[in-house]
GUMINU-145175 format. One line per field, with one value per residue (C-alpha): z, x, y; residue number from 0. Coordinates in nm, 4 decimals. Example, Ala and Ser with C-alpha at 12.3 -4.5 7.8 and 13.67 -1.06 7.14 Angstrom:
2
zz: c(0.7800  0.7140)
xx: c(1.2300  1.3670)
yy: c(-0.4500  -0.1060)
nr: c(0  1)
This chain:
542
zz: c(-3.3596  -3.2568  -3.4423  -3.5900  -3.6347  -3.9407  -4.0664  -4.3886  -4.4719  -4.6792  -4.4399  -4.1083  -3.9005  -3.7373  -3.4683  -3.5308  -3.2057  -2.8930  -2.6844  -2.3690  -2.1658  -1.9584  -1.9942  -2.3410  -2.5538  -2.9101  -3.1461  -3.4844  -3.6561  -4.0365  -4.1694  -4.5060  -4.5402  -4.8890  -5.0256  -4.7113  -4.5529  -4.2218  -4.0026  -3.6278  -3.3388  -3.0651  -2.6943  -2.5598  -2.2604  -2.2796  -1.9222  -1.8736  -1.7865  -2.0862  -1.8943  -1.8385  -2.2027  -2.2688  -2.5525  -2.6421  -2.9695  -3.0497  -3.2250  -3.5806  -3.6561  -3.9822  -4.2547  -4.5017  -4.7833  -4.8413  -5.1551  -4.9794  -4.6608  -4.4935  -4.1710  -3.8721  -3.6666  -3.3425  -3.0123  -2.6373  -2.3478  -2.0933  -1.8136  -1.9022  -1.9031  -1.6266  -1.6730  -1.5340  -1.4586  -1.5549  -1.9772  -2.2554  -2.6227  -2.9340  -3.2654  -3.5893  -3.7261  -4.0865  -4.2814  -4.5864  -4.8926  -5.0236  -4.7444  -4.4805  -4.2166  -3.9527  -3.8865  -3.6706  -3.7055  -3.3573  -3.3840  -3.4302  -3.2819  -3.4635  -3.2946  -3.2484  -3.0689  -2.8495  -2.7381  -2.6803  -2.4988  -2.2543  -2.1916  -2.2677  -2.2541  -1.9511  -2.0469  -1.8766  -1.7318  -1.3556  -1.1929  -0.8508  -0.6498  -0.7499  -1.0305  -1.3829  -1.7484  -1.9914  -2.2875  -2.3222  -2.5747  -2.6412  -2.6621  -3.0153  -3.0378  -3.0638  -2.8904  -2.5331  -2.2221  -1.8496  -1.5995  -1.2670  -0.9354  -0.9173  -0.7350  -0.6174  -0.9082  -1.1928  -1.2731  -1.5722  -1.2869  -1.2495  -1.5250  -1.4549  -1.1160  -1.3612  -1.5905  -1.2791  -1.1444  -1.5006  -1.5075  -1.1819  -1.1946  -1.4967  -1.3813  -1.0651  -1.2136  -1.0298  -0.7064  -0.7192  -0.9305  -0.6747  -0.4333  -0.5938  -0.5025  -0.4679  -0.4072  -0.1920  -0.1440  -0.1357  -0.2650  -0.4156  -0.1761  0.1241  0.3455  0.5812  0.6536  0.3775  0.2464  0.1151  0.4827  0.6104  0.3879  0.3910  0.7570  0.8025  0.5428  0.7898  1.0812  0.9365  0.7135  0.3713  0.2406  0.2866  0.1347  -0.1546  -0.2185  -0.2879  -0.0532  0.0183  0.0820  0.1170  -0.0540  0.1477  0.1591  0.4818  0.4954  0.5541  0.9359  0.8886  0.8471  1.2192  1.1744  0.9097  1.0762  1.2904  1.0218  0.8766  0.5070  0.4206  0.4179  0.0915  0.1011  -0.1875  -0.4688  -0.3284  -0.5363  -0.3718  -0.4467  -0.8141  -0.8008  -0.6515  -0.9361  -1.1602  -1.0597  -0.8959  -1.0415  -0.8949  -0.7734  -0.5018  -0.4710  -0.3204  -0.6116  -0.9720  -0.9848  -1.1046  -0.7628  -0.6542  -0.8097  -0.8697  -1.2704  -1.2722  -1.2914  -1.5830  -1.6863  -1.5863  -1.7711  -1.5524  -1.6975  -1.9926  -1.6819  -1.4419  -1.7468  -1.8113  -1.4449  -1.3006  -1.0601  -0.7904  -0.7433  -0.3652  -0.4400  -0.2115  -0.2168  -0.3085  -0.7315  -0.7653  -0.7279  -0.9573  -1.3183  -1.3715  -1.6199  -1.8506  -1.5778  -1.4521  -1.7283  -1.8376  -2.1397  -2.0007  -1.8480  -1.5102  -1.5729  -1.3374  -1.3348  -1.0587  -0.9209  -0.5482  -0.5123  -0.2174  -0.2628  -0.5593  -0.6897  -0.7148  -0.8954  -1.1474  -1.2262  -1.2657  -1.5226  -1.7081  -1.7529  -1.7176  -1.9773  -1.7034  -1.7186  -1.3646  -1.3001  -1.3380  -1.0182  -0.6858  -0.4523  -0.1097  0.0616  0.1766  0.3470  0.6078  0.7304  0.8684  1.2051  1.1425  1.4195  1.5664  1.8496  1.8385  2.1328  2.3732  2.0964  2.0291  1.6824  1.3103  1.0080  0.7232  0.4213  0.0982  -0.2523  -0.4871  -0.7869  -1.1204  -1.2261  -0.9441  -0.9373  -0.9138  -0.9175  -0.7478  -0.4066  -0.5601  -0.8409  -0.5723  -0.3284  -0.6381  -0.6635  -0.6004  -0.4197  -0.1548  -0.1176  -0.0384  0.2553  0.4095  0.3866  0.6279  0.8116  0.8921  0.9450  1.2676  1.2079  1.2316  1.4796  1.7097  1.5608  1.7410  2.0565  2.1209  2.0325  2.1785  1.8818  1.6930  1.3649  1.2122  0.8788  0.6502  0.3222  0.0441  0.0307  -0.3475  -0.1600  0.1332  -0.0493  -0.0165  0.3561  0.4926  0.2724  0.5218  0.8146  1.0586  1.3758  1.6002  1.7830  1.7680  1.4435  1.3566  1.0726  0.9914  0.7792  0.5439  0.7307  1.0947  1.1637  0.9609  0.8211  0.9389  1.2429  1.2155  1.0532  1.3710  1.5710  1.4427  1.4776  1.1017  0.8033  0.5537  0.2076  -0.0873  -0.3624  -0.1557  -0.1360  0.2594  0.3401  0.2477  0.5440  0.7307  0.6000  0.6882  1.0598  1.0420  1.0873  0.8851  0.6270  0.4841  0.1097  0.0725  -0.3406  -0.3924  -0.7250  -0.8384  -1.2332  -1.2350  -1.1126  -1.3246  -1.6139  -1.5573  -1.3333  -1.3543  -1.1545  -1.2037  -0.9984  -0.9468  -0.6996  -0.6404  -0.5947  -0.5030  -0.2547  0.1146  0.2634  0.3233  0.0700  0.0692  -0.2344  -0.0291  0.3371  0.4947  0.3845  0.5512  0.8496  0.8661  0.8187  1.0728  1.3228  1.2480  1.2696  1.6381  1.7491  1.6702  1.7742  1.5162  1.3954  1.0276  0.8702  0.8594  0.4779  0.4719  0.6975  0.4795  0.2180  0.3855  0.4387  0.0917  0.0043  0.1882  0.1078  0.4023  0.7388  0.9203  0.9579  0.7414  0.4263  0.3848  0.3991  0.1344  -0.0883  -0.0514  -0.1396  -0.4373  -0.5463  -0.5379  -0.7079  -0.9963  -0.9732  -0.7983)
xx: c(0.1107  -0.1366  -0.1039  -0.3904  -0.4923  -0.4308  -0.6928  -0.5639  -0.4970  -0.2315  -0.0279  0.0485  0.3367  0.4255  0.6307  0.9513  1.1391  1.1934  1.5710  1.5399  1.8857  2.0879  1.8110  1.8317  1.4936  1.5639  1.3002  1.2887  0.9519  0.8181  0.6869  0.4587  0.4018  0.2076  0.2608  0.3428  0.6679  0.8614  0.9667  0.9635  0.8681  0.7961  0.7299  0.4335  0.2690  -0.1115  -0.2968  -0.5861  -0.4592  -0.3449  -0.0709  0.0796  0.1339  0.4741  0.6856  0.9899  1.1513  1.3308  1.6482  1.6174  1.9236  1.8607  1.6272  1.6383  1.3911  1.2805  1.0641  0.7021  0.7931  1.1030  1.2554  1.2849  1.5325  1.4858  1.6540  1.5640  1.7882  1.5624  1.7551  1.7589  1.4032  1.1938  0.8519  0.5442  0.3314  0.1322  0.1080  0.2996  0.2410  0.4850  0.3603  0.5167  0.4889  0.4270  0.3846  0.1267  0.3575  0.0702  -0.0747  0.2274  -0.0076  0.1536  -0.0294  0.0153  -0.0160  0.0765  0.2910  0.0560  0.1654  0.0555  -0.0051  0.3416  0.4403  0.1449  0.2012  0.5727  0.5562  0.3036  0.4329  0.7990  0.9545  1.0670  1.2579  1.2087  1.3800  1.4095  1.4601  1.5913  1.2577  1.1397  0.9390  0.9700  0.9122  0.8256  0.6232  0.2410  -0.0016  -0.2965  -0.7086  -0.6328  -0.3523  -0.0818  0.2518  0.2751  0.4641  0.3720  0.5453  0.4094  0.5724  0.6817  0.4829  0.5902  0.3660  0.5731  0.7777  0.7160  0.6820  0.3177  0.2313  0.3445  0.1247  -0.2094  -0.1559  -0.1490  -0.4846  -0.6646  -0.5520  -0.6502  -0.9632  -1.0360  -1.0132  -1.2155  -1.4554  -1.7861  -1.6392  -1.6123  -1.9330  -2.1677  -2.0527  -2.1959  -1.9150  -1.9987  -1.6321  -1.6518  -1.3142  -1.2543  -0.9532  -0.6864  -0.7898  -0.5889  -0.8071  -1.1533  -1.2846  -1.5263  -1.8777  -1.7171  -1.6317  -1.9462  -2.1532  -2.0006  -1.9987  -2.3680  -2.4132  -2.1779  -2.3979  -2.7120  -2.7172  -2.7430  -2.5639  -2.8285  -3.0914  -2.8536  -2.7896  -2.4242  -2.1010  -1.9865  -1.6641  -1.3672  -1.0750  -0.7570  -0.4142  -0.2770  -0.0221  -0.3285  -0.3488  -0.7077  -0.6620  -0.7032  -1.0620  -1.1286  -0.9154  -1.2254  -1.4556  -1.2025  -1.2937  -1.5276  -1.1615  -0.9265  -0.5311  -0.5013  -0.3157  -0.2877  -0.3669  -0.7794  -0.7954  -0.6794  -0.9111  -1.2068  -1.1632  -1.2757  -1.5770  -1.7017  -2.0463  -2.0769  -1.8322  -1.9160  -1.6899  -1.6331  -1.4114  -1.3863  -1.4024  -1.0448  -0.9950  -1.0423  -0.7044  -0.3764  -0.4827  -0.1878  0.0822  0.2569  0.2085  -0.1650  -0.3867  -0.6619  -0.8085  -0.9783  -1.1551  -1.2471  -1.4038  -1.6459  -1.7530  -2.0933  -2.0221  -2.2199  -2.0576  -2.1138  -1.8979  -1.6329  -1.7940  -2.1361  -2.0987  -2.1653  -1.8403  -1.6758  -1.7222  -1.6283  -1.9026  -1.6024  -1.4427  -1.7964  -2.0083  -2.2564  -1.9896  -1.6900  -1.3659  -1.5193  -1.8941  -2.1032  -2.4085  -2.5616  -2.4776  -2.5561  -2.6313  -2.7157  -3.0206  -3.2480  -3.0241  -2.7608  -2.9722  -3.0454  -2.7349  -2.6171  -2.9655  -2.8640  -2.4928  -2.4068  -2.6272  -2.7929  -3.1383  -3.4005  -3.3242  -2.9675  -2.9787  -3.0549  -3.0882  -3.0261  -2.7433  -2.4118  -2.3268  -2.0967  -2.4080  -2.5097  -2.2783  -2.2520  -2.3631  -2.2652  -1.9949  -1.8535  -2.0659  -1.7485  -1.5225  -1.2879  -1.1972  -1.2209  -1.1143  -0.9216  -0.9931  -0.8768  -0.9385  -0.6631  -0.6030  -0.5281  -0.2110  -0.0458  -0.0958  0.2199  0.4669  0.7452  0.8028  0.9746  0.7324  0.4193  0.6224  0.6249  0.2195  -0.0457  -0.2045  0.0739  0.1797  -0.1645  -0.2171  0.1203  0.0282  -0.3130  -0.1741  0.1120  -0.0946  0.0052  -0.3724  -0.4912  -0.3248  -0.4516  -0.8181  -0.7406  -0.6324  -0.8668  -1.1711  -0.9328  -0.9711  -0.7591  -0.7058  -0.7253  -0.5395  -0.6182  -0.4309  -0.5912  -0.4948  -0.3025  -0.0770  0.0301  0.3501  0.3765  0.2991  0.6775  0.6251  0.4293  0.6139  0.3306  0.4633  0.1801  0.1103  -0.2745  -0.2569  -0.2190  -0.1176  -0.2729  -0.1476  -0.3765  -0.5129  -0.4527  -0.7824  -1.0903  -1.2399  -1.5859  -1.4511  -1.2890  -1.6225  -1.8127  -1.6010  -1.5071  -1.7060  -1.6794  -1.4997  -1.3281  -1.2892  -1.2951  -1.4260  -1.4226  -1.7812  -1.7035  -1.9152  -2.2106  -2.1050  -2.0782  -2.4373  -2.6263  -2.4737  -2.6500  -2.2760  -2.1274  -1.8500  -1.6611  -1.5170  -1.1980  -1.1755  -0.8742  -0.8341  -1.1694  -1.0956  -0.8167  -0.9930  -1.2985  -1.0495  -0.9270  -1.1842  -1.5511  -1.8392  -2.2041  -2.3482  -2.2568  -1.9974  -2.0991  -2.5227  -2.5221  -2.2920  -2.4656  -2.1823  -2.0100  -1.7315  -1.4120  -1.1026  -0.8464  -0.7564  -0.8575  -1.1864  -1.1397  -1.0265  -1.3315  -1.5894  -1.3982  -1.4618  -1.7872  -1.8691  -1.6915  -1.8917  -2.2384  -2.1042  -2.0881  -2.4684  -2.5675  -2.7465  -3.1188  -3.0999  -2.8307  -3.0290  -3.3481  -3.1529  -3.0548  -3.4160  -3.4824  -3.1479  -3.1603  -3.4301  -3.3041  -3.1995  -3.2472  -2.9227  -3.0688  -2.8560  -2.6756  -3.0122  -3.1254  -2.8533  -2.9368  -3.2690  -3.1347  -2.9461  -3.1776  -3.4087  -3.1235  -2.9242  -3.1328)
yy: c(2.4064  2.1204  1.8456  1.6145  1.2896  1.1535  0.9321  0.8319  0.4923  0.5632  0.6304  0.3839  0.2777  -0.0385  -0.1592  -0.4076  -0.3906  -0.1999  -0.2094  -0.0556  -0.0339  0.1779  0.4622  0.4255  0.3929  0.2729  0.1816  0.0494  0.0866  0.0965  0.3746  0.3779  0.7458  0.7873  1.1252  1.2895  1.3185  1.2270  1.5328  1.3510  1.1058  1.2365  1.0813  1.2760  1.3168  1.4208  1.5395  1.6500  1.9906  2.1919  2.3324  1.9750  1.8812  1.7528  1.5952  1.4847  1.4722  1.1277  1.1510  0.9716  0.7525  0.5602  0.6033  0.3452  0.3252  0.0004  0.0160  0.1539  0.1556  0.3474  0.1688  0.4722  0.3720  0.5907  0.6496  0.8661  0.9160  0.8551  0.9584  1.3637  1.3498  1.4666  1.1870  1.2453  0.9773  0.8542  0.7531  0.8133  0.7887  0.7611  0.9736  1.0099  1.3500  1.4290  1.6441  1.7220  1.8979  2.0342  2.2345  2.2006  2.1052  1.8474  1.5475  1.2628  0.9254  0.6441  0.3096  0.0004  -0.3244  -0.6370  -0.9768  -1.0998  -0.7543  -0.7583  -1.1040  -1.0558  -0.7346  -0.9191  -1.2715  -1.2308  -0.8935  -0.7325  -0.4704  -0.1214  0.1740  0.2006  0.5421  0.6123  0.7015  0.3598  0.4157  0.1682  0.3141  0.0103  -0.0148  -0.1863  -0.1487  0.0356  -0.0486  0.0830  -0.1992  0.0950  0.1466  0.3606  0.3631  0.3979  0.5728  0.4250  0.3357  -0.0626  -0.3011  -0.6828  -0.8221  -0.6813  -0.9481  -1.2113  -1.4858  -1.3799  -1.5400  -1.8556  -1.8321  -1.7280  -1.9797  -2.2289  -2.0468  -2.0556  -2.4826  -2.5712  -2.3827  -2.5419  -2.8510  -2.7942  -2.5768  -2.7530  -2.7468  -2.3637  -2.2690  -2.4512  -2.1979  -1.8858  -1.7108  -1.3167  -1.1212  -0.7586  -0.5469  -0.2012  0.0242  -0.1972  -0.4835  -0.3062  -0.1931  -0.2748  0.0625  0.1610  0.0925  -0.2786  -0.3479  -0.2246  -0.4027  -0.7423  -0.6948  -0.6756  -0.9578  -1.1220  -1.0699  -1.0876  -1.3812  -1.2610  -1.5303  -1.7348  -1.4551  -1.4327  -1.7335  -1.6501  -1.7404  -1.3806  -1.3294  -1.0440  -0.9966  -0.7949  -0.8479  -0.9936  -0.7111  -0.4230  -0.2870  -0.3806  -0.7248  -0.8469  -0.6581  -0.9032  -1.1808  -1.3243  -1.4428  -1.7165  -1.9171  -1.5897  -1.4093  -1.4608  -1.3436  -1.0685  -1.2290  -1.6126  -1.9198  -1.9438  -1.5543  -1.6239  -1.9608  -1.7533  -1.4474  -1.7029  -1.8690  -1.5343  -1.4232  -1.0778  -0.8482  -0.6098  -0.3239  0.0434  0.1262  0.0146  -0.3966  -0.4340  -0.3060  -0.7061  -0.7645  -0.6622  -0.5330  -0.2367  -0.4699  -0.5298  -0.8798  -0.9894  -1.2064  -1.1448  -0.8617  -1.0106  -1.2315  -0.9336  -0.7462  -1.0246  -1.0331  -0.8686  -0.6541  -0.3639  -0.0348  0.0809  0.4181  0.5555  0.8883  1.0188  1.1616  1.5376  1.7460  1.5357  1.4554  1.0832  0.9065  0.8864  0.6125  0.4753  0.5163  0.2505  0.0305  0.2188  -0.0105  0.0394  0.0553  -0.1739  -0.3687  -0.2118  0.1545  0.2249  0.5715  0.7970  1.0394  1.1579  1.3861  1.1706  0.9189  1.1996  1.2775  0.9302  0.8068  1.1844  1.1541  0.8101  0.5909  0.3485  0.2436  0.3145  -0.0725  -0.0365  0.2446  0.1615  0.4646  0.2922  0.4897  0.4031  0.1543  0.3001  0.5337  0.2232  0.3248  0.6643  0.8800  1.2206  1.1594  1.5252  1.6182  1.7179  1.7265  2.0690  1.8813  2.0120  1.7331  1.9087  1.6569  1.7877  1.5826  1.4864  1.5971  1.3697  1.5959  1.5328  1.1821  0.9620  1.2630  1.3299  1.4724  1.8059  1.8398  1.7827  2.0514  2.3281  2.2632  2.5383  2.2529  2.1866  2.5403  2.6719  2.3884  2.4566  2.8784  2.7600  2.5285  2.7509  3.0786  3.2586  3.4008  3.0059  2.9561  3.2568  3.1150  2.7817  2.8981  3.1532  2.8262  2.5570  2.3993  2.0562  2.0167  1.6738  1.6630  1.3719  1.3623  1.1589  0.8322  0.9396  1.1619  0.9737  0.9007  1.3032  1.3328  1.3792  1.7210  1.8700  2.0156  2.1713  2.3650  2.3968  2.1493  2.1851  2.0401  1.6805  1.5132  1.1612  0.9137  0.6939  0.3920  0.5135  0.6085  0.4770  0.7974  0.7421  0.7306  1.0670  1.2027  1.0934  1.2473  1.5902  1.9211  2.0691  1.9327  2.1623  1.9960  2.0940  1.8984  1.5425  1.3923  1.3044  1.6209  1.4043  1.2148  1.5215  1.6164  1.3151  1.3379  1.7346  1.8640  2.1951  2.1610  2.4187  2.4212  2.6017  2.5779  2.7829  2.6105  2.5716  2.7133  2.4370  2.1616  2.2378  2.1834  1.9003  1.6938  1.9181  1.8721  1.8165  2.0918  2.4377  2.5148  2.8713  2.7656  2.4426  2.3129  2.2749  2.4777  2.8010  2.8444  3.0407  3.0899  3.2404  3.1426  3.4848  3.4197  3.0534  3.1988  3.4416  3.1028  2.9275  3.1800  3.2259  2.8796  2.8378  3.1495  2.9575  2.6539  2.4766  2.4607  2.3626  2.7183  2.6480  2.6776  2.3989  2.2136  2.1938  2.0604  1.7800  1.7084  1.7132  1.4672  1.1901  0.9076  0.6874  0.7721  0.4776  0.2793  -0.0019  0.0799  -0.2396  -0.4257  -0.2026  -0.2862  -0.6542  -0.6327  -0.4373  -0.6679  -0.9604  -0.7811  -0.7311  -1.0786  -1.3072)
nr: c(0  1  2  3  4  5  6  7  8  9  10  11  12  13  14  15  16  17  18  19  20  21  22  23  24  25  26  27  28  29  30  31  32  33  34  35  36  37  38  39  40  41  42  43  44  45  46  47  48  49  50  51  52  53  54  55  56  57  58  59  60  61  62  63  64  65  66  67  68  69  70  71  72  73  74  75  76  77  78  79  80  81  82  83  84  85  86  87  88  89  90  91  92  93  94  95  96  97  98  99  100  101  102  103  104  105  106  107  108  109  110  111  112  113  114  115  116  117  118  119  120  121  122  123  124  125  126  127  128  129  130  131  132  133  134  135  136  137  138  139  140  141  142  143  144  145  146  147  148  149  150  151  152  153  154  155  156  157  158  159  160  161  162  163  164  165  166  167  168  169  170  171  172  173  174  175  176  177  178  179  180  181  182  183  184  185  186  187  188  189  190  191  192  193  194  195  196  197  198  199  200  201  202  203  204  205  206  207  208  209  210  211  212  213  214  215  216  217  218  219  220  221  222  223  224  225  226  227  228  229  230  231  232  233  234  235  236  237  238  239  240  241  242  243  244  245  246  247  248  249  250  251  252  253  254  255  256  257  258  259  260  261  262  263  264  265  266  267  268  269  270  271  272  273  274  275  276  277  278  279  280  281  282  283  284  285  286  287  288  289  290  291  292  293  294  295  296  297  298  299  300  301  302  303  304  305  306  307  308  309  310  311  312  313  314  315  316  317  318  319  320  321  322  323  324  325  326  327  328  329  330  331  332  333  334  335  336  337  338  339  340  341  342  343  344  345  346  347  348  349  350  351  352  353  354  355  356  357  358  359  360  361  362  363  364  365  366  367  368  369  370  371  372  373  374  375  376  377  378  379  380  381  382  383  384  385  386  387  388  389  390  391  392  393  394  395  396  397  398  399  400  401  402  403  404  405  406  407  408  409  410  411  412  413  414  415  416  417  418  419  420  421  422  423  424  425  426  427  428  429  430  431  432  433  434  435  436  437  438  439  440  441  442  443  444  445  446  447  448  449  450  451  452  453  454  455  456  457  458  459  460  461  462  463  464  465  466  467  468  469  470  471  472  473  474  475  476  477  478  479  480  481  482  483  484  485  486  487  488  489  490  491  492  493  494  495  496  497  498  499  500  501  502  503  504  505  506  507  508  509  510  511  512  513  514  515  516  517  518  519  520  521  522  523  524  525  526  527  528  529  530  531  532  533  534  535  536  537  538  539  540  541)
């Protein structure tokens, strides 16, 4: 039975206290029910698959009436569950006596709680393949858990480090905010390879500070590989997480980012403050990947967490389905292309190489190694890579295969155990993937946008969407997969193999009809996309 929402006010539940220890979740909470009555908490886990749906019942200990209210006293073993990550919510199950429909109702957490849970309380369950459960609260100010790997920037001692930041800023607030300071990173500030890099890059090299009027400078953690890339252009370069980065967060007046702007700081851990600064901030959205094949106004939307100011989009399409879908206004769009196709040119010319660059998808994100091995996804890319028929296809072409696992999955890539050694797999980082773009012959995705890339170069990809009803579910798209895509597509891997082939025999050409709709996408094509996005964004900011 599916349980509803129950909206009313007579009934409510409130958090006293949570205990976790020795995998033991025990929580004491107080229930006014009204005229309905108590049947269960549960621990559930909502995905946007159907199929994922999970819950747990907690076992009730105490009941005690206390006049309106009844005091649950609740308890989970923790450690004979099998978690998913990545969020978890408590509910309390009731039931109407009237009509015996269930409802459900969550665990509010008042002030005090919220506060506590933030600043003070540390308390979570640690499993053995490094990953923490704890509890945080809700936008709705109501009790849930997360189930996420551990980073360094978990503990409570973080705090002590912001509250230092938010001080000394303070106090030298008109030393930084005469700098204009303008932030660009990409992906979790660990890496130098995307359209952040390229863009801050040519603003480098072409002074745009001075045409901005902003000090522009890049945010990456001295641990990346790509630092030394970075290294060279010295006070415009700010250690990910260090007291000037903190400092800089601050006074910054625009954020400039490839991903979402929390993205300029370490927001997932536990114990941040700096969240509540971030979402104030201005900020551009250069995109990681041009938005068609994948539904996500809900993330990017105009008023949602990681809306933007200013969204950088690709070609007049793109802009359509962003001022349709995604609530910005004409000004609030700038259709400039990337900023990586600023050094993107076709290097394949004596190259025998093909680029296998699948997608992820969100319900396997954060899980473990087994679960991700017992996934449609992972068993259908070992069956191709694995093919005896594939590998006949490459030798008879002399053909290399290039396989790039999104950056999501790297955790996963020990998983895949490839024989022949025509195909290679690559770990996240390794190569830029621009680089790999420019130098392969065909790409074969599936739903990742990096065929644009392939597109704009006037090079063939190939979508092998053995999932597609799946992903549709859980992630949709904003064109039609079957009409629309600028590519030859195949659901099983004979019909890959069959596309592959053909493709080698014609050399690799782009079909004339996927050729004249490249034509028709692309506004710019002349390696002056960064300067574009300037001008955009003085005519927005400055």
């Amino acid at each position: 039975m599916t349980n509803q929402t129950l909206s009313n006010p007579a009934a409510s539940c409130s958090l006293r206290s949570i205990r976790l220890r020795h995998g033991n979740l025990n929580i004491s909470a107080d229930l006014t029910a009204g005229s309905f009555k108590y049947v269960k908490t549960i621990l559930s886990y909502q995905n946007k698959l159907n199929e994922d749906a999970t819950s747990f019942d907690f076992r009730t200990d105490l009941i005690a009436d206390r006049k309106s209210t009844v005091r649950l006293q609740i308890s989970l073993n923790l450690k004979d569950l099998l978690l998913k990550s990545l969020y978890w919510h408590v509910y309390i199950i009731l039931e109407d006596p009237a009509s015996g429909e269930l409802a459900e109702i969550p665990v509010h957490m008042d002030t005090r709680q919220r506060l506590f849970h933030k600043f003070l309380y540390n308390g979570a369950h640690h499993t053995e393949n490094g990953f923490s459960f704890y509890p945080f609260y809700t936008g709705d100010k109501t009790l849930a858990f997360a189930y996420r790997e551990c980073t360094p920037y978990d503990s409570t001692s973080l705090i002590y480090k912001e509250i230092f930041a938010v001080l000394l800023y303070r106090l030298t607030r008109s030393y930084w905010k005469k700098q204009h300071i303008c932030l660009v990173c990409e992906k979790f500030s660990s890496m130098a390879q995307d359209n952040g890099y390229y863009f801050f890059k040519h603003c480098m090299e072409n002074n745009e500070q001075a045409y901005l009027n902003k000090k522009i400078l890049y945010i990456i953690d001295k641990k990346s590989p790509d630092y030394p890339k970075v290294a060279p252009y010295g006070r415009n370069i700010i250690p990910f997480m260090s007291l000037r980065h903190m400092c800089c967060l601050l006074a910054a007046e625009l954020i400039i980012s490839s991903d979402s702007k929390y993205h300029a700081y370490a927001t997932q851990c536990r114990h941040s403050i700096f969240n509540r600064y971030i979402k104030k901030k201005k900020s551009v959205f250069l995109q990681h990947g041009v938005t068609a094949l994948k539904r996500v106004d809900a993330f990017y939307g105009k008023g949602m967490r990681s809306g933007c100011d200013l969204f950088i989009v690709t070609n007049t399409m793109e802009e359509k389905i962003i001022l349709d879908n995604f609530g910005y206004e004409p000004a609030e769009v700038a259709n400039t292309g990337f900023a990586r196709w600023d050094v993107l040119k076709d290097c394949s010319q004596e190259s025998h190489n093909i680029l296998i660059m699948p997608t992820w998808r969100n319900w396997l994100d954060s899980v473990s190694d087994e679960a991700f091995e017992n996934s449609d996804y992972f068993r259908n890319y070992m069956q191709l890579l694995n093919s005896e028929r594939f590998s006949e296809i490459l030798e008879k072409y002399d053909l290399q295969i290039y396989f790039y696992l999104h950056a999501k999955f790297q955790s996963h890539l020990k998983t895949f155990r490839i024989a022949s050694n025509r195909i290679h797999v690559l770990s996240f980082g390794d190569t830029p993937v621009n680089e790999m773009l420019m130098k392969c012959r065909m790409l074969i995705t599936d739903y990742s946008s990096v065929c644009w890339d392939m597109l704009y170069q006037n090079k063939p990809t190939l979508f092998y969407q053995f999932d597609l009803d799946q992903y549709n579910e859980a992630h949709g798209s904003y064109i039609d997969m079957h009409k629309d895509l600028f590519g030859d597509r195949a659901e099983t891997s004979s019909e890959l193999f069959d596309l592959i082939e053909k493709a080698a025999e014609h050399d690799f050409a782009l079909k004339p009809a996927y050729a004249r709709q490249r034509s028709e996408y692309f506004q710019f094509k002349d390696q002056q996309h960064s300067r574009q996005i300037c001008k955009a964004i003085k005519r927005r900011f400055c």
